[in-house]
C-alpha positions as CSV (number, residue, x, y, z in Angstrom):
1,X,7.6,32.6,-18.4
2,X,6.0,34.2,-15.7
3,X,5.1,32.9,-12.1
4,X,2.2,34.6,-9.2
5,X,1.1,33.7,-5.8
6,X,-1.6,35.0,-4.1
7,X,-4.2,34.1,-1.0
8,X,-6.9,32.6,-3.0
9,X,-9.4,32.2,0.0
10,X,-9.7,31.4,3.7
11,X,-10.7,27.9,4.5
12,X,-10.9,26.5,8.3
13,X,-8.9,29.2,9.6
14,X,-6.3,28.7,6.8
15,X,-4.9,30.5,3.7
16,X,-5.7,29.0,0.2
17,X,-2.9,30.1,-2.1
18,X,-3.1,30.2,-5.7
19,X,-0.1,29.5,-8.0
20,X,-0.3,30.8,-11.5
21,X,1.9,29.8,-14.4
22,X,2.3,31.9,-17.4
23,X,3.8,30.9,-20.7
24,X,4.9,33.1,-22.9
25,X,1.7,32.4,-25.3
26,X,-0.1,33.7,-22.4
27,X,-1.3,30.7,-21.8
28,X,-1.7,30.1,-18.1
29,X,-3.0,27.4,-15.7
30,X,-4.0,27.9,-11.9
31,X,-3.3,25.6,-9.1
32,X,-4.5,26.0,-5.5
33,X,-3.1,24.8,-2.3
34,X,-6.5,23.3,-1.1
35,X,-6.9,20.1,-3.0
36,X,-4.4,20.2,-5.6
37,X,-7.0,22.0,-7.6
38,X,-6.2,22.7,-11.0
39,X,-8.4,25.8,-10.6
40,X,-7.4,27.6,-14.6
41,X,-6.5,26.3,-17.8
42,X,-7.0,29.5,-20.2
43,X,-5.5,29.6,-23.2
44,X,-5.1,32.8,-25.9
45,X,-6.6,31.9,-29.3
46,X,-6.3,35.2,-31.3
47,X,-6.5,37.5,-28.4
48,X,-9.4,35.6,-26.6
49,X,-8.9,34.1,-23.9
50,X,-10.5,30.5,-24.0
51,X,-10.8,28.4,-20.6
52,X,-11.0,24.8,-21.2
53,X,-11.5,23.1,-17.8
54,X,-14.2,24.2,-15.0
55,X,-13.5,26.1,-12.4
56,X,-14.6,28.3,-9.1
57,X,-14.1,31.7,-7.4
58,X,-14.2,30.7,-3.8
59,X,-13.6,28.2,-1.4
60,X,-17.2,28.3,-0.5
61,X,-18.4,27.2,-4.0
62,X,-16.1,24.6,-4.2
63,X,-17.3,22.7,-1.1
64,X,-21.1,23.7,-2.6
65,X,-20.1,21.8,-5.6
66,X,-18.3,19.3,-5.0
67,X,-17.9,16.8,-7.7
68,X,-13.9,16.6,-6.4
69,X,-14.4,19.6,-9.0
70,X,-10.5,19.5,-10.6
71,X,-9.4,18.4,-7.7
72,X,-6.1,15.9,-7.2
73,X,-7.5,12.5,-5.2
74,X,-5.7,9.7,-3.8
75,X,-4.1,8.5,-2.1
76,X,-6.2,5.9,-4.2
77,X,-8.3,7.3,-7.2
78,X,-11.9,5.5,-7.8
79,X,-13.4,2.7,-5.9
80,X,-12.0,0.1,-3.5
81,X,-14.6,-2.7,-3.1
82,X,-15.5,-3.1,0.4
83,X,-13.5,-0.4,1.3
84,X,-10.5,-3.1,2.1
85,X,-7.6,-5.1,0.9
86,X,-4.3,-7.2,1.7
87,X,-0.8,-6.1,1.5
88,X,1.7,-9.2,2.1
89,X,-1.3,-10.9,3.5
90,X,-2.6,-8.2,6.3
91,X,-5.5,-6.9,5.7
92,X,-6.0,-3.5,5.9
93,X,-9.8,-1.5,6.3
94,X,-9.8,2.0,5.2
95,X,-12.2,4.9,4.8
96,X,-16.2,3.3,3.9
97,X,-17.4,7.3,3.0
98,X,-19.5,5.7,-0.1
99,X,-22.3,3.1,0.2
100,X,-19.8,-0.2,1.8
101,X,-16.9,1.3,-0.7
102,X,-14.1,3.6,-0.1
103,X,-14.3,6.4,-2.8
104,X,-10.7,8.8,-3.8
105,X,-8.8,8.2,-0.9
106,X,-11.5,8.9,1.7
107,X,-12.8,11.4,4.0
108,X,-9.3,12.4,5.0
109,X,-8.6,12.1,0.9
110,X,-5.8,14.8,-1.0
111,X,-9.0,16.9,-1.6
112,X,-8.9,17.5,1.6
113,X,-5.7,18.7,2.4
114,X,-4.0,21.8,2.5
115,X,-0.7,21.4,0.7
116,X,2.7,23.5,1.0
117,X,4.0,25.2,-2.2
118,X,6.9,26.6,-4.2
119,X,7.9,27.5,-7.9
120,X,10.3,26.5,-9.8
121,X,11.6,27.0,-13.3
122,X,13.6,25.9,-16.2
123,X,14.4,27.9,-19.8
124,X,11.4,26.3,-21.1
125,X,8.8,25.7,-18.7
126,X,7.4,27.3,-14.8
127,X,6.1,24.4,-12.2
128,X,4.6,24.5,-9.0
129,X,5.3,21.7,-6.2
130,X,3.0,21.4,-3.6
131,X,4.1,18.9,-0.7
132,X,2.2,17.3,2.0
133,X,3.5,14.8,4.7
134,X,0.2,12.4,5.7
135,X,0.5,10.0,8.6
136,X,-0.8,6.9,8.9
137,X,-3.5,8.1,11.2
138,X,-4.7,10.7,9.1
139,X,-6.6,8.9,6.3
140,X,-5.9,5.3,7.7
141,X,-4.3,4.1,5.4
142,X,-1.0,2.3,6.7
143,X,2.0,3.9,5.8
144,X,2.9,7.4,6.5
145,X,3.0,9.3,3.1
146,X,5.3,11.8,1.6
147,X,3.6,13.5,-1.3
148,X,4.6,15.6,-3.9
149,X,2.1,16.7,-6.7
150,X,3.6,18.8,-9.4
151,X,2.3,20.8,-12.2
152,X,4.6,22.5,-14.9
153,X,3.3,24.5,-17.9
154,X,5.6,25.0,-20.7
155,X,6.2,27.0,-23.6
156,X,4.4,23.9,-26.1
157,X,1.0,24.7,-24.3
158,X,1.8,21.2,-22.6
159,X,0.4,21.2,-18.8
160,X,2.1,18.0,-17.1
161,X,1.0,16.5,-13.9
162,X,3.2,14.8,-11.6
163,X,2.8,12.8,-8.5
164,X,5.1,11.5,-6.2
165,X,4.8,9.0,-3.3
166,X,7.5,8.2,-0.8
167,X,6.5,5.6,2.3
168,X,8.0,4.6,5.5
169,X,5.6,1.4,5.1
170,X,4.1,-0.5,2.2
171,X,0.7,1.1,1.3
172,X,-1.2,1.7,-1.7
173,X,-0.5,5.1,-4.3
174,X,-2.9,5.6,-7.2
175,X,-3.4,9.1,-7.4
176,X,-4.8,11.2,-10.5
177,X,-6.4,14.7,-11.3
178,X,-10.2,15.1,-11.1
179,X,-10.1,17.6,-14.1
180,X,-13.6,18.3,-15.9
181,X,-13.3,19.8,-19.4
182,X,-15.4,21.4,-21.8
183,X,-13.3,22.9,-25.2
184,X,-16.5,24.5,-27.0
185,X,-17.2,28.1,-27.5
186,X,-20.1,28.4,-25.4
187,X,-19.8,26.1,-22.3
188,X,-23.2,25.3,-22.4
189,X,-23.2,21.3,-22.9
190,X,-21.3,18.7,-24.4
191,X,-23.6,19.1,-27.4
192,X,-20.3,20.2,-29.4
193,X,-17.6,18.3,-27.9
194,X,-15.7,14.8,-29.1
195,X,-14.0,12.4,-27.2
196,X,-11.2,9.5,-28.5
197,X,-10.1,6.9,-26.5
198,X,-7.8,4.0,-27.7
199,X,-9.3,1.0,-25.8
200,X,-10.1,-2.3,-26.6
201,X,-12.2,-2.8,-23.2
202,X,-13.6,-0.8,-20.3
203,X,-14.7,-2.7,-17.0
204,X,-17.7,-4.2,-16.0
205,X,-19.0,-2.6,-12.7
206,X,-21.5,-3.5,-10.1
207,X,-24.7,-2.0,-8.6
208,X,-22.0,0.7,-6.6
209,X,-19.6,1.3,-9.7
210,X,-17.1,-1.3,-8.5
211,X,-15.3,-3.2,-10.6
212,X,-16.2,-7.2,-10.7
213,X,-13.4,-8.2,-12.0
214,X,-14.3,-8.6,-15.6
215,X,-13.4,-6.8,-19.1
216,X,-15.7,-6.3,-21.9
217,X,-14.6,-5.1,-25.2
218,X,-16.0,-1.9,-26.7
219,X,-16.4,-2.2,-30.3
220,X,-19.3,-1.3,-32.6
221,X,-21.0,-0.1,-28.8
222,X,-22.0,3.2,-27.4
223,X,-18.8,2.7,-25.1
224,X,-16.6,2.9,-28.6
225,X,-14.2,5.9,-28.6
226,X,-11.5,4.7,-30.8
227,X,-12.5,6.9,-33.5
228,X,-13.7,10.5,-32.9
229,X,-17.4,10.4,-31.3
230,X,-19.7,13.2,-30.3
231,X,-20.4,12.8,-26.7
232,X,-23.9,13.8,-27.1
233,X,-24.5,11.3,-29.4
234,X,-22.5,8.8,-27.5
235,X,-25.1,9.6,-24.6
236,X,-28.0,9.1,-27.2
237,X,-26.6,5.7,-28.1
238,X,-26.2,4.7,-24.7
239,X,-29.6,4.9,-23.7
240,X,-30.7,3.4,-26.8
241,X,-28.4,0.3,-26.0
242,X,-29.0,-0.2,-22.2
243,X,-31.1,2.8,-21.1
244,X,-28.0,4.2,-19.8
245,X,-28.0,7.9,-18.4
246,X,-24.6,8.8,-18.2
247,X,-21.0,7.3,-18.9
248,X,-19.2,7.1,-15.1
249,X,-16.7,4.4,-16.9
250,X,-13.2,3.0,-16.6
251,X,-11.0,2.0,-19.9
252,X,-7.9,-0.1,-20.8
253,X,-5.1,1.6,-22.2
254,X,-1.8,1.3,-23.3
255,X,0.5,3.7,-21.4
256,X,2.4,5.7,-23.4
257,X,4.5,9.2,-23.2
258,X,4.2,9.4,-27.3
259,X,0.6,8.2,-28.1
260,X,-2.2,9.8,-26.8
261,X,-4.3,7.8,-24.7
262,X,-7.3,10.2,-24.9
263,X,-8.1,12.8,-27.4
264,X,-11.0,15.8,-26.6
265,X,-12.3,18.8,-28.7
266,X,-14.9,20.5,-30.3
267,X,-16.7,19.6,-33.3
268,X,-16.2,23.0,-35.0
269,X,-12.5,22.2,-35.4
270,X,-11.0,24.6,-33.2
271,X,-9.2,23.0,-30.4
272,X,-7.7,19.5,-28.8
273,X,-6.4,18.0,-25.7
274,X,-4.1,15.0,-26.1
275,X,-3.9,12.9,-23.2
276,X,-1.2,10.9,-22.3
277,X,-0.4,8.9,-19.1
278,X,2.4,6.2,-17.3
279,X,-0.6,4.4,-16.6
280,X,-2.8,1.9,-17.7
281,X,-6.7,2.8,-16.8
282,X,-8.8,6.0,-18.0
283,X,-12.0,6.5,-16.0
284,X,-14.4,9.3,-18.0
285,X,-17.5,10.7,-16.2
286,X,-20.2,12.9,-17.5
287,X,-21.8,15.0,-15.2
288,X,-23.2,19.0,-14.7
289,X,-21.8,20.2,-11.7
290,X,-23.2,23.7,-11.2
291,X,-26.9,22.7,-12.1
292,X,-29.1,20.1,-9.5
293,X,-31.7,20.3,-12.4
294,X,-29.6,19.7,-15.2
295,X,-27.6,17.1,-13.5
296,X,-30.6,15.4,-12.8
297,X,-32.3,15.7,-16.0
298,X,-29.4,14.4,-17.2
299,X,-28.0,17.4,-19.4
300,X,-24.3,18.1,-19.3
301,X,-21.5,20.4,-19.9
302,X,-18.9,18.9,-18.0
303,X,-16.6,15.9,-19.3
304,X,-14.3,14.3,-16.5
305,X,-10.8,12.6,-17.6
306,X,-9.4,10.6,-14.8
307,X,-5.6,8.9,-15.7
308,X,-4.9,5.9,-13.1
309,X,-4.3,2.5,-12.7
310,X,-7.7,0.6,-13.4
311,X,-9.5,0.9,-10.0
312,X,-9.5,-1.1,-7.8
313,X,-6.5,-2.4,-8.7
314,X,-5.3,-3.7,-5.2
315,X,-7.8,-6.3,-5.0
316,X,-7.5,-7.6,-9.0
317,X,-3.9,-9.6,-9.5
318,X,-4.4,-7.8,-13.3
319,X,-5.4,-4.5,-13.2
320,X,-1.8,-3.0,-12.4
321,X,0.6,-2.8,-9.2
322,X,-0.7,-0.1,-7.0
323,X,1.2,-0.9,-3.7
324,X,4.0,1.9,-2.8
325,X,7.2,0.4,-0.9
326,X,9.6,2.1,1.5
327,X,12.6,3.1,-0.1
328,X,11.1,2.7,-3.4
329,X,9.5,6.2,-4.3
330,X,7.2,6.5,-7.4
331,X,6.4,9.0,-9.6
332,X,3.1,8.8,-11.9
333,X,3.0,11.5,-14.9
334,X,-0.2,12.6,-16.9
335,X,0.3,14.8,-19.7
336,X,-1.9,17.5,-21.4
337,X,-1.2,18.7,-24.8
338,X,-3.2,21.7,-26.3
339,X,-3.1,22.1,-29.8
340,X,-5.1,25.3,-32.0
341,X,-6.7,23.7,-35.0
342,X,-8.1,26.4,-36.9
């Protein structure tokens, strides 16, 4: 097991630093300070080197982009209607940075931080910690925040993600990973990717992606994952159904540590990702980052997996407890499993 730091980039008159982990497969993953940005996940198939999520070569590309391209986002992942809520019966008004919602965190968001980071190791697996201490008056949300966001690679080509809260006042803690995947050969599209998702439901959304409140179930539609599906023809049946151009969607699931909640790969049979998470929402979104043109003629290569509590959680008595107390630190886990099929 193997561990490097480096300055990545300069940002604002800061260092970026970029923490690799090695396994001994020679599998690696790359986290930068800047974001939490899972920045590598490259794994050795035969000798080749295959990467399986997207990333970037400069700070400057990555603000280009944008996309919160791999990026950890919270406090709150997703959308919070109206960009408010009530904890204990205050109401609280944070961030409105999309349309009259507030969108990961907002402006002041983990994607936009600069976090603190060290190493550390066991016999079976390398981790990087990176630490932040947000104030109240940063992001406005109440609450001053101590965060920990931790990534560990081990020697079972697993890549977990950890993230831990610790408050000084009660405030909300929903964080996740922005990663954006694509397991084919080529990289091209999703043309030869799969996606499984064990959910019974996903939510119903208004006119600015928030969620109304209601749950509608999945089967026999284009929003179906629970077996194996070809995204691309997921897409195809989604416009065929509602004239839908993408899938920007949050799921139901059962939280588990031993049964994947997701399941991606590539349709020649070579590779997987199980997902698993402590939590019980899954928001996917389909998009092309690097291409205006593509994006917009609705051609992609780029499949988002976002683990959370259902969004907007704070303001729906059954979507899940988001609200972090003091004294009462929590940690939320999401799990990544690679496995070589043939």
């Amino acid at each position: 097991m193997e561990t490097k730091k480096e300055v990545f980039d300069q940002f604002e008159g800061q260092d970026v630093m970029r923490y690799t982990l090695i396994n001994d497969q020679q599998t690696r993953i790359s986290v930068l300070s800047y974001g939490g940005t899972w920045q590598e996940f490259v794994v050795n198939e035969n000798g080749v080197e295959r990467p399986l999520i997207w990333g970037l070569d400069s700070m400057a590309d990555y603000q280009r982009v944008g996309y919160c391209l791999c990026q950890s986002v919270g406090r709150v992942a997703g959308r919070i209607g109206g960009a408010k809520f009530k904890i204990d019966g205050q109401e609280y008004q944070v961030d409105m940075n999309e349309q009259t919602h507030s969108l990961h965190g907002g402006n002041h968001g983990f994607n936009t931080l600069n976090f603190a980071g060290k190493f550390s190791k066991s016999a079976d697996s390398v981790s990087v910690i990176l630490s932040k201490h947000i104030k109240a008056t940063d992001d406005n949300y109440p609450g001053n925040l101590d965060v920990e966001i931790k990534f560990t690679l081990d020697n079972q080509n697993q890549v977990t993600i950890t993230f831990t809260g610790d408050t000084d006042a009660a405030t909300l803690f929903n964080p996740t990973n922005h990663v954006y995947w694509n397991t084919t050969d080529d990289r091209k599209s999703l043309g030869k990717q799969w996606l499984q998702i064990t959910s019974a439901a996903h939510l119903e959304f208004d006119q600015e992606k928030v969620p109304t409140g209601k749950k509608i179930a999945v089967k026999d539609t284009a929003y179906d994952f629970n077996q194996p599906k070809s995204v691309e023809n997921a897409l195809q049946q989604l416009k065929n159904e509602n004239g839908g151009i993408e899938f920007d969607d949050a799921y139901e699931v059962n939280p588990s540590a031993t049964t994947p909640i997701a399941m991606i790969g590539d349709t020649d049979g070579k590779r997987q990702i199980k997902l698993y998470s402590d939590r019980n929402g899954l928001v996917i979104y389909t998009a092309n980052p690097f291409d205006p043109d593509k994006e917009a003629a609705h051609e992609y290569n780029a499949l988002a997996t976002e683990a959370q509590t259902l969004p907007d959680a704070i303001n729906h008595s059954d979507f899940g407890d988001v609200i972090l107390r003091p004294s009462q630190p929590i940690t939320n886990t999401i799990r990544y499993q690679y496995e070589r099929l043939g």
